[in-house]
GUGUTOR-870243 format. One record per residue: residue in three letters; chain; y, z, x of N, C-alpha, C, O, CB in turn. Coordinates in nm, 2 decimals. Glycine has a CB too. Example, Ala and Ser with C-alpha at 12.3 -4.5 7.8 and 13.67 -1.06 7.14 Angstrom:
2
type:mol:n_yy:n_zz:n_xx:ca_yy:ca_zz:ca_xx:c_yy:c_zz:c_xx:o_yy:o_zz:o_xx:cb_yy:cb_zz:cb_xx
ala:A:-0.57:0.78:1.32:-0.45:0.78:1.23:-0.33:0.78:1.32:-0.33:0.85:1.42:-0.45:0.90:1.13
ser:A:-0.22:0.71:1.28:-0.11:0.71:1.37:0.00:0.79:1.29:0.11:0.80:1.34:-0.06:0.57:1.41
***
This chain:
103
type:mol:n_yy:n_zz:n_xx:ca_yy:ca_zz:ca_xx:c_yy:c_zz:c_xx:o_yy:o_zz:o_xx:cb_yy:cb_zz:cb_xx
unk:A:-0.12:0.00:0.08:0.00:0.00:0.00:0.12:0.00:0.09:0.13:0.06:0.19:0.00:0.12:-0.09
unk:A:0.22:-0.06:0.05:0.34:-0.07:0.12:0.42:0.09:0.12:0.39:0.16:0.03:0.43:-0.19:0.04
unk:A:0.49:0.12:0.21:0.55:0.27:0.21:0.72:0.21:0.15:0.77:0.11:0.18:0.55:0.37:0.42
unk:A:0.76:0.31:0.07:0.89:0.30:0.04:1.01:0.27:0.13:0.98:0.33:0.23:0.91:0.40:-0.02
unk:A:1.14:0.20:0.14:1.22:0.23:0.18:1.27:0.31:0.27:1.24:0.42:0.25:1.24:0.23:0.12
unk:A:1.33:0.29:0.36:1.34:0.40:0.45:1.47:0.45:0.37:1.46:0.55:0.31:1.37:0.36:0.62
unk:A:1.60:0.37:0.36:1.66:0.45:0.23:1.70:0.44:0.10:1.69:0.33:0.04:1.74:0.49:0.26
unk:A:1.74:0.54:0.04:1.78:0.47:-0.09:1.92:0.42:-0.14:2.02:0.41:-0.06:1.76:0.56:-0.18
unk:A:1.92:0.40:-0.20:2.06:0.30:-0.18:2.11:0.35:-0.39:2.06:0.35:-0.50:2.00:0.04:-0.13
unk:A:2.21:0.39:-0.34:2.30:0.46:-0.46:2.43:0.38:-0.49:2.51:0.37:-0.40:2.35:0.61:-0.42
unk:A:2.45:0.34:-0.61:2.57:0.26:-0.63:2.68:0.31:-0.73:2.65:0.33:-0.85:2.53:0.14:-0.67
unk:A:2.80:0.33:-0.67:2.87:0.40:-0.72:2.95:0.52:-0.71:3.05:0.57:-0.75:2.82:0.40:-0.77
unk:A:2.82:0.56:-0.61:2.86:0.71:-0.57:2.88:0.72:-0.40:2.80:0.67:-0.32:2.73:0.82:-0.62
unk:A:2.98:0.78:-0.37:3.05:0.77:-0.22:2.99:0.91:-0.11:3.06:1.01:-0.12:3.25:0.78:-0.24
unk:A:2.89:0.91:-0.03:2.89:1.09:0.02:3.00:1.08:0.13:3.03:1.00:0.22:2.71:1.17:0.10
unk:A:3.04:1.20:0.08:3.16:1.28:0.16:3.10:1.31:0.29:3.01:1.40:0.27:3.21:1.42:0.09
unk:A:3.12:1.27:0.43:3.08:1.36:0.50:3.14:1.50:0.56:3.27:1.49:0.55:3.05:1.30:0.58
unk:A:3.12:1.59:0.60:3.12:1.68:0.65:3.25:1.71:0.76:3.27:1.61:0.83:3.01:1.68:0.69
unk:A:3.31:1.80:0.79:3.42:1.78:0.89:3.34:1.76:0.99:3.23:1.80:1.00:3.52:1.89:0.91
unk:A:3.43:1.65:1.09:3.41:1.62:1.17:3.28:1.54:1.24:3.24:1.52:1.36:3.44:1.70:1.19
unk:A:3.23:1.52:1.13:3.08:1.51:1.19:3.09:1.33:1.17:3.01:1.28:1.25:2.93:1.62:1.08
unk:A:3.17:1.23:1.07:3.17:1.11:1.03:3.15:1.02:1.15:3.20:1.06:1.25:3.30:1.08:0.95
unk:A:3.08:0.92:1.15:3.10:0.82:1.25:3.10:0.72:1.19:3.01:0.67:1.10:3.01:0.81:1.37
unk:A:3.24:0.66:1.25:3.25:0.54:1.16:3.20:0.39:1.22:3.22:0.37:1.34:3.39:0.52:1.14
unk:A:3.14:0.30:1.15:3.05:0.22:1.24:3.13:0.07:1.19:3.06:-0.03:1.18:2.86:0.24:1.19
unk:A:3.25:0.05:1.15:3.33:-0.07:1.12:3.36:-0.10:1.01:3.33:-0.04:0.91:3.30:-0.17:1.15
unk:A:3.42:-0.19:1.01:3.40:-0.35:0.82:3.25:-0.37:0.86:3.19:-0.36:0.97:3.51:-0.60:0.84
unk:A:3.20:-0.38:0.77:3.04:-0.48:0.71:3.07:-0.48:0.57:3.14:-0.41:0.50:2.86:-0.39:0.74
unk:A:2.96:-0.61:0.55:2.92:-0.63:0.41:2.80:-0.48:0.36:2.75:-0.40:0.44:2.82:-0.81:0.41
unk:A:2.80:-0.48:0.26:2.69:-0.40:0.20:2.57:-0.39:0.29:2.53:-0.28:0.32:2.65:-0.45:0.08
unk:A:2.51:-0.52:0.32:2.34:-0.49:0.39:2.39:-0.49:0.51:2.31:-0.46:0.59:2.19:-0.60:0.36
unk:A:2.53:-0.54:0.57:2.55:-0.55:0.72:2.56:-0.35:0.74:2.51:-0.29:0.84:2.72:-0.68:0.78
unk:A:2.65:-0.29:0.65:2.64:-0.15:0.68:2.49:-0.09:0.70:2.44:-0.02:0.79:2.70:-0.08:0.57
unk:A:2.46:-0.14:0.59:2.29:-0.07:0.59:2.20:-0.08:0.71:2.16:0.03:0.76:2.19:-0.16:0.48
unk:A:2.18:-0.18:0.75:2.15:-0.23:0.89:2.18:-0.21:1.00:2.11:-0.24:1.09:2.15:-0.32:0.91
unk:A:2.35:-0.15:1.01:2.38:-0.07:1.13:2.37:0.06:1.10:2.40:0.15:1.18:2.51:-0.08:1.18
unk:A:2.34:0.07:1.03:2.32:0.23:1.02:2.19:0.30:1.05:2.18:0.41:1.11:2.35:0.28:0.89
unk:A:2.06:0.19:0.99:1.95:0.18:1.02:1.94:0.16:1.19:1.90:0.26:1.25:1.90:0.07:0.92
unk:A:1.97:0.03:1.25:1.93:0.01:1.39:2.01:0.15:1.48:1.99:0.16:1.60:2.00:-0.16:1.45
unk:A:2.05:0.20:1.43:2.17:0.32:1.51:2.08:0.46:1.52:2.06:0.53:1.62:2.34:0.36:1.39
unk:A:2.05:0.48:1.40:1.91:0.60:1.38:1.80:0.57:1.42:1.75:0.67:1.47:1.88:0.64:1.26
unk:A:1.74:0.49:1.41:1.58:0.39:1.47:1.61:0.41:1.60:1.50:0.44:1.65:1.56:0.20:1.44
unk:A:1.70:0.42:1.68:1.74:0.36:1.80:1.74:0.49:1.85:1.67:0.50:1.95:1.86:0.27:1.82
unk:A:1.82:0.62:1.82:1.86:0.70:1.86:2.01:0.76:1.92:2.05:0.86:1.98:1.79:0.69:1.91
unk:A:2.08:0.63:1.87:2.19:0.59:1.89:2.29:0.70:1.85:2.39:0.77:1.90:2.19:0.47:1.83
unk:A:2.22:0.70:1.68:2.36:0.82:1.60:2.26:0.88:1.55:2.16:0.83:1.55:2.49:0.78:1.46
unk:A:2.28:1.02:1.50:2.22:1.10:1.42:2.29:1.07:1.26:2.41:1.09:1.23:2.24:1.24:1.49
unk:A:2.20:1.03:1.21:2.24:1.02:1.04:2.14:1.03:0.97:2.03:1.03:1.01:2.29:0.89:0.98
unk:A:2.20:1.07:0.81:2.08:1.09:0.72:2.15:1.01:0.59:2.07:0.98:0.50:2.03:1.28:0.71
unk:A:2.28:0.99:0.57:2.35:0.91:0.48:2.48:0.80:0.57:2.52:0.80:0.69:2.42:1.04:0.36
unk:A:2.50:0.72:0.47:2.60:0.60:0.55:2.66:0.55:0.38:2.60:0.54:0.27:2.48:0.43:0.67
unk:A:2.81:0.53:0.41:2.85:0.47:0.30:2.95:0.40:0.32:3.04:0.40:0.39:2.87:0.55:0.21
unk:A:2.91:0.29:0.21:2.99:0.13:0.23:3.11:0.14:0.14:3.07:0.16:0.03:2.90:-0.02:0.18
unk:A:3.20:0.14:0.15:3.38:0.14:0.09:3.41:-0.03:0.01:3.52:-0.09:0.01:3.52:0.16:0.29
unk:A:3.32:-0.08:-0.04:3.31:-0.21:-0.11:3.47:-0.25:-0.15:3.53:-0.34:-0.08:3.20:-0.20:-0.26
unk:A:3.50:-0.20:-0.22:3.64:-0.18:-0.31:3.75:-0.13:-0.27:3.85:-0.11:-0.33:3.63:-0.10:-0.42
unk:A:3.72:-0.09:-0.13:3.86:-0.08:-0.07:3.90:-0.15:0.11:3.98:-0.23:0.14:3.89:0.09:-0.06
unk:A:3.84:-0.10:0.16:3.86:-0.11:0.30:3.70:-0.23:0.38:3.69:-0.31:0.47:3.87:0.07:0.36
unk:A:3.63:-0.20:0.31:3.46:-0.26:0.35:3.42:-0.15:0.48:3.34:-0.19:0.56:3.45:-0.48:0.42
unk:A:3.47:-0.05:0.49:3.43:0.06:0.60:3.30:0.11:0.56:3.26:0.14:0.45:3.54:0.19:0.62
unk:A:3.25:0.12:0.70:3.09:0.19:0.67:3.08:0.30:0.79:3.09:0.30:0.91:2.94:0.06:0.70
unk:A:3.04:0.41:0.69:3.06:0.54:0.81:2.92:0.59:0.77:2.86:0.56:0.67:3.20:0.68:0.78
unk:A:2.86:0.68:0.86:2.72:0.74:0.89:2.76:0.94:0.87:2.86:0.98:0.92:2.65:0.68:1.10
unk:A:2.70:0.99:0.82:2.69:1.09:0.82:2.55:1.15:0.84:2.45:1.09:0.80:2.75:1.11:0.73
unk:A:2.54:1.32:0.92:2.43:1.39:0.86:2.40:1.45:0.74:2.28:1.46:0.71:2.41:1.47:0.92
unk:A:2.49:1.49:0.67:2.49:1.54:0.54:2.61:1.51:0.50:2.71:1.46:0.56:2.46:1.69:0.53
unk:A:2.60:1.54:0.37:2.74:1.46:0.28:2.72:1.55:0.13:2.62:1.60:0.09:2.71:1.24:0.24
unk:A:2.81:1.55:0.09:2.82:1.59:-0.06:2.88:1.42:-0.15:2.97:1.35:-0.11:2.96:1.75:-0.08
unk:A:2.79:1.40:-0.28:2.80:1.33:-0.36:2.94:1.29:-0.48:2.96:1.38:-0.57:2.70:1.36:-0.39
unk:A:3.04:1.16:-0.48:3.07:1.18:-0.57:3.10:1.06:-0.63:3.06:0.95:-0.57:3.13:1.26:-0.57
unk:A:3.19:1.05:-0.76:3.19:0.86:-0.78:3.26:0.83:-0.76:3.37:0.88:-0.79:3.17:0.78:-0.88
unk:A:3.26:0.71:-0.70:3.38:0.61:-0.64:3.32:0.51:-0.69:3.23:0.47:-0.61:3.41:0.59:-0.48
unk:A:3.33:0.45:-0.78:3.34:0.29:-0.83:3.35:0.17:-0.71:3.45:0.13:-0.66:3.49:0.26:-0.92
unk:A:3.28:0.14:-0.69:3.28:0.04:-0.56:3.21:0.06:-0.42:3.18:-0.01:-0.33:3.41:0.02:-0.52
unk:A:3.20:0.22:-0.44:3.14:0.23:-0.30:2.96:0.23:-0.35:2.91:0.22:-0.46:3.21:0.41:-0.21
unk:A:2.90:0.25:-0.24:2.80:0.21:-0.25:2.69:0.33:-0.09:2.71:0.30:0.03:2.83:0.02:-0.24
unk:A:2.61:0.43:-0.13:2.56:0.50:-0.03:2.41:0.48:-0.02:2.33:0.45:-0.10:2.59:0.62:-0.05
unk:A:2.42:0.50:0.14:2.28:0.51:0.14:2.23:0.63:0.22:2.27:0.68:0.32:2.24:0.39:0.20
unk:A:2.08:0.68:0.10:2.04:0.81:0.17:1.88:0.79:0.27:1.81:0.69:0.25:2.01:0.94:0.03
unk:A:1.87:0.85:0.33:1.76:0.81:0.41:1.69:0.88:0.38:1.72:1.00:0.37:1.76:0.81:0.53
unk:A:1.55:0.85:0.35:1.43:0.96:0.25:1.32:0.99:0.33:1.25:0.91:0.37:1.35:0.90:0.11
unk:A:1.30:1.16:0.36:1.20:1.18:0.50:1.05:1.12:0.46:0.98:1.09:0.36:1.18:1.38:0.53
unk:A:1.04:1.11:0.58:0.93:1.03:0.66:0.79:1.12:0.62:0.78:1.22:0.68:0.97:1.01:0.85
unk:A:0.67:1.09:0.54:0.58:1.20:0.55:0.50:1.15:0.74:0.52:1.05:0.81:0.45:1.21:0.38
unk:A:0.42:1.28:0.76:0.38:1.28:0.89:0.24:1.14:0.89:0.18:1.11:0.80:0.33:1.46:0.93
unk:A:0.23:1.10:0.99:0.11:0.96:0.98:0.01:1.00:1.04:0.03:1.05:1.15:0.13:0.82:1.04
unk:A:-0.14:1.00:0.98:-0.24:1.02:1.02:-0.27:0.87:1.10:-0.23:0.76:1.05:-0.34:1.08:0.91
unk:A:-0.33:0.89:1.23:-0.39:0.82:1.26:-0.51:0.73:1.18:-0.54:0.81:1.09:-0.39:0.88:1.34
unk:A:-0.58:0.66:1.18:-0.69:0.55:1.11:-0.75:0.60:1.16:-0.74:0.58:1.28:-0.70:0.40:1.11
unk:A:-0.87:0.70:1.11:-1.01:0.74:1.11:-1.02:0.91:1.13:-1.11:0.99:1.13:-1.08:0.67:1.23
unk:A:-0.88:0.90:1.15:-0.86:1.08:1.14:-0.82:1.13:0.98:-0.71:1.15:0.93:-0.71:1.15:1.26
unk:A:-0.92:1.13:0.95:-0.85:1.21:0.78:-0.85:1.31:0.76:-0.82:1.34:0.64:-0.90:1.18:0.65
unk:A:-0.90:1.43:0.87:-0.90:1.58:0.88:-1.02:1.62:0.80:-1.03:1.74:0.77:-0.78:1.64:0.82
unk:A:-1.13:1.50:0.75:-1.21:1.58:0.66:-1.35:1.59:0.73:-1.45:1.60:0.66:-1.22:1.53:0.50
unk:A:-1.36:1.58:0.86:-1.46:1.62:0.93:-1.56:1.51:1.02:-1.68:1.50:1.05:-1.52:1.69:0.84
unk:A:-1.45:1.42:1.03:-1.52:1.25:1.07:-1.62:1.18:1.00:-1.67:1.09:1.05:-1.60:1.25:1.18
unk:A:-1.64:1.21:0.89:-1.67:1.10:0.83:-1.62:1.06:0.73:-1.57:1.14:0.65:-1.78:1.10:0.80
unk:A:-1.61:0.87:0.69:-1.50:0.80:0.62:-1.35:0.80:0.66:-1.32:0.83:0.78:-1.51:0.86:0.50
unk:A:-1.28:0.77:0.59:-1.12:0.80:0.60:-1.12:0.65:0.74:-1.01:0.62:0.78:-1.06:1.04:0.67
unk:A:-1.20:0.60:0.79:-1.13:0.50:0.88:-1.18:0.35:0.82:-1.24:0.35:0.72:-1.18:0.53:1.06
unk:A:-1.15:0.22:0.89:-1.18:0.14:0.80:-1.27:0.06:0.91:-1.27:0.09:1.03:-1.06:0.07:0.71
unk:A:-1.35:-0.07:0.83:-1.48:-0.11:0.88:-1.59:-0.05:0.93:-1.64:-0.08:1.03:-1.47:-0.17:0.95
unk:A:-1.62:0.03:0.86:-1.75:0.08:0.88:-1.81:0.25:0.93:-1.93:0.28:0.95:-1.78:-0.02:0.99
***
């Protein structure tokens, strides 16, 4: 089965970040924010857990670790939804047998 999204994507609603903590990552389009925000955290680059796109005013996309939620008509956020932990293929904790595939 495919795994969900790394984040979710909220329309409408703008998160506030936190003093001091905002990094602002430029103008982008909607998925160009999404995607710097994504390669920046993947990377190790920024620490973020939300990023929000300013559609309706400026097209600014800033990264936050935490944020409080609110509505802004035009803006557009994205939350990043934790990762569960990955079993390795054939380790299913239930005593080696099954849980791996072919055979």
């Amino acid at each position: 089965t495919m795994e969900a999204p790394a984040w979710e994507v909220i329309v409408d609603i703008e998160v506030v970040c936190g003093a001091g903590e905002a990094i602002e990552l430029g103008a982008h389009t909607r998925d160009g924010c999404l995607a710097r925000a994504d390669i920046g955290v993947q990377h190790g680059w920024h620490a973020g857990a939300a990023a929000v796109w300013r559609g309706a005013t400026d097209s600014s996309c800033t990264l936050c670790a935490a944020g409080s939620p609110r509505h802004r008509e035009g803006a557009v956020s994205f939350v990043r939804r934790a990762r569960p932990a990955l079993t390795p293929i054939g380790h299913d904790g239930g005593g080696g047998e099954g849980g791996g595939e072919g055979g």
